[in-house]
N, C-alpha and C positions, 0 to 999 in steps of 0.2 A: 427231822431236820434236813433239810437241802438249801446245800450254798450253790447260791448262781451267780455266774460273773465269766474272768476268765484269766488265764494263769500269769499274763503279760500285769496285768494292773496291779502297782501292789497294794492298794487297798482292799482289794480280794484276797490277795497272800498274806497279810495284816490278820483277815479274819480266819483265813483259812489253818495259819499258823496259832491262833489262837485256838481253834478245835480240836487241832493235832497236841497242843500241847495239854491242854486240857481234859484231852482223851475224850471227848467225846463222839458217841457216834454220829455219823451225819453221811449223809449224800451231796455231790460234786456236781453239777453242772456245767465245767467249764467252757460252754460254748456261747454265754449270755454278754453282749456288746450293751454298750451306750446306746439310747433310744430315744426319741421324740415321738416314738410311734404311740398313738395314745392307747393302747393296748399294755406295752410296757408303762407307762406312764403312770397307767393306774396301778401297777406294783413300786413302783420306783418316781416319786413326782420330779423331780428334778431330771428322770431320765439318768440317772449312773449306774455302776455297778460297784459294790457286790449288792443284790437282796438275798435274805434268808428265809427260807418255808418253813413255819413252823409248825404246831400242832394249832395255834391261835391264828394265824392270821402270818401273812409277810411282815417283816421290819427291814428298810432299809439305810443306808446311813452306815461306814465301818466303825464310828467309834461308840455310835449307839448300840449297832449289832453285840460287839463286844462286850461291852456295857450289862446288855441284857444276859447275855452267855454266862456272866459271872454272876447273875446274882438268882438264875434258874439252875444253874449248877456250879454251886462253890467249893466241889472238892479239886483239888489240886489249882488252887488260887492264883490268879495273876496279879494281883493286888494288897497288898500287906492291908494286916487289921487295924491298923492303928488309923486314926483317917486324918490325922496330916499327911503321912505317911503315903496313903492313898492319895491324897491332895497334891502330894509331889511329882506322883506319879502321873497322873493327869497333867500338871504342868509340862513334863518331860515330854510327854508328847502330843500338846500342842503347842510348844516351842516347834517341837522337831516337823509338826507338820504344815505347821500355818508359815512360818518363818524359815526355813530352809527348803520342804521339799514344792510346799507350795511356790515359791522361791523358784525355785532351779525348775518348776513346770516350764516357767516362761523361756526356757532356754530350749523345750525336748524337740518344739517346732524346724529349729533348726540342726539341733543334735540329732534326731532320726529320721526325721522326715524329708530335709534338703531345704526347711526356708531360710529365709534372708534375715539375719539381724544387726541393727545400726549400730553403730560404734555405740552412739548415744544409750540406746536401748542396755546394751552390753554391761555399759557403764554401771547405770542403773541399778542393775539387776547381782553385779558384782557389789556393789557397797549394801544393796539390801540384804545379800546371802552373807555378808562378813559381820552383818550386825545378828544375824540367826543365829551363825554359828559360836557366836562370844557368849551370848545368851545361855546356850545349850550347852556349852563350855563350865559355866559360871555355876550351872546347876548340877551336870553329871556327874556322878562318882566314880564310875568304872572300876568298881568292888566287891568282886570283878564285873559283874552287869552295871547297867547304866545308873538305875536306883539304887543300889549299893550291894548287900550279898545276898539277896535273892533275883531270880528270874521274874518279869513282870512283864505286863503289857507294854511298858515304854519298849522293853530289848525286841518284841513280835517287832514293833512299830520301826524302831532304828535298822533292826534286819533286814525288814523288807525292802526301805525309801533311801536305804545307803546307798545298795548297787548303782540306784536306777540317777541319783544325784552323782554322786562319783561318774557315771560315764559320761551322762549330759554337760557335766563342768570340766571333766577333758575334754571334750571335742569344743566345746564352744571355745572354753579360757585355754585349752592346755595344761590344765594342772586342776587334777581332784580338789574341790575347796576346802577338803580336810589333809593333802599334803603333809602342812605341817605341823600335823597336831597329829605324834606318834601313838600317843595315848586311846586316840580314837581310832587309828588303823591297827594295832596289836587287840582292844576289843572287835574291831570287825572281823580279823583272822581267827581270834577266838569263838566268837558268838556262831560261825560258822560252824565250828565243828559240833555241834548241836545234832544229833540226826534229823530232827524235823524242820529246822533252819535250813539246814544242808539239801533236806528233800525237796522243800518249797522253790528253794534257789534253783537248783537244777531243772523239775519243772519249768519254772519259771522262763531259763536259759532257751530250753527243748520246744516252749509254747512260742515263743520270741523267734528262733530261729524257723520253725514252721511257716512264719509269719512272712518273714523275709522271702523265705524259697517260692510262696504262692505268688508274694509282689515280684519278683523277679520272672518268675514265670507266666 
């Protein structure tokens, strides 16, 4: 198994957090970008990151990745057996990614990069992220993880797309779009101290700031 991608994107760390937790063995690539090049193409057709090397062939796609992860190696499960259960869990996190972080994408243009966004746009983009987060609200448990008392694939997913949502909604809005929902920042200080949440993050931080010091330079 080799993941490729790279430590900034957290659908990389999504997956990457899912191996770690899962204990599986695998190899890191972290140098692999977004690509149109038709070489990656043919690994990746959309051109994203993360793809995984398998012993079959590449699968790309994080939630498929995943997906596949659990059901070639189901010990230490990120998916309850029950399959509503499952079924909730899947909701949890494409609530969380299609309707918030996909969401707050549209903000990162200006949040790390320096572009321009219209009032209008802002607006927008605020009232779509406020219907995400009721959503995600409505269904979470945080007991103590997101699904209720076990660790699953939703809390990899929440982990990862919180940081990166939270900083993009301060700097655009001035205020985290979970602020005021203490409930979800006491699970995000919690779900942290995780050693492999924690390790991913930190990564993550160190791949990020790297990033910065080359464009600056």
């Amino acid at each position: 198994m080799k993941l490729c991608g790279f430590r900034i994107s957290n659908y990389h760390n999504k997956v990457r957090l899912a191996l770690l937790e899962k204990g599986i063995p695998h190899e890191e690539d972290p140098s692999c970008f977004p690509s149109q090049d038709p070489e990656y193409l043919a690994r990746s057709p959309m051109g994203r990151v993360p793809v995984l090397e398998t012993p079959h062939g590449v699968v790309c796609e994080s939630q498929v990745i995943c997906e596949y992860l659990e059901e070639v190696y189901p010990d230490n499960p990120l998916y309850p057996r029950d399959p509503f259960a499952r079924a909730k869990v899947r909701e949890l996190i494409q609530i969380f990614e299609l309707n918030i972080e996909l969401v707050a994408r549209r903000t990162y243009p200006s949040a790390f990069m320096g572009a321009s966004l219209t009032d209008e746009a802002k607006a927008a983009i605020k009232a779509d992220l406020a219907k995400g987060v009721r959503a995600f609200l409505q269904l979470a448990k945080f007991d103590p993880f997101v699904a209720g008392s076990a660790f699953t694939l939703a809390d990899c997913a929440v982990a990862v797309h919180y940081p990166l949502v939270s900083l993009a909604t301060q700097r655009v809005f001035g205020a985290d779009v979970f602020a005021e929902v203490p409930q979800v920042v006491a699970y995000v200080e919690r779900i942290g101290q995780r050693p492999h949440v924690a390790r991913v993050r930190e990564d993550s931080r160190e791949a990020f700031a790297q990033l910065m010091a080359k464009r600056r330079g």
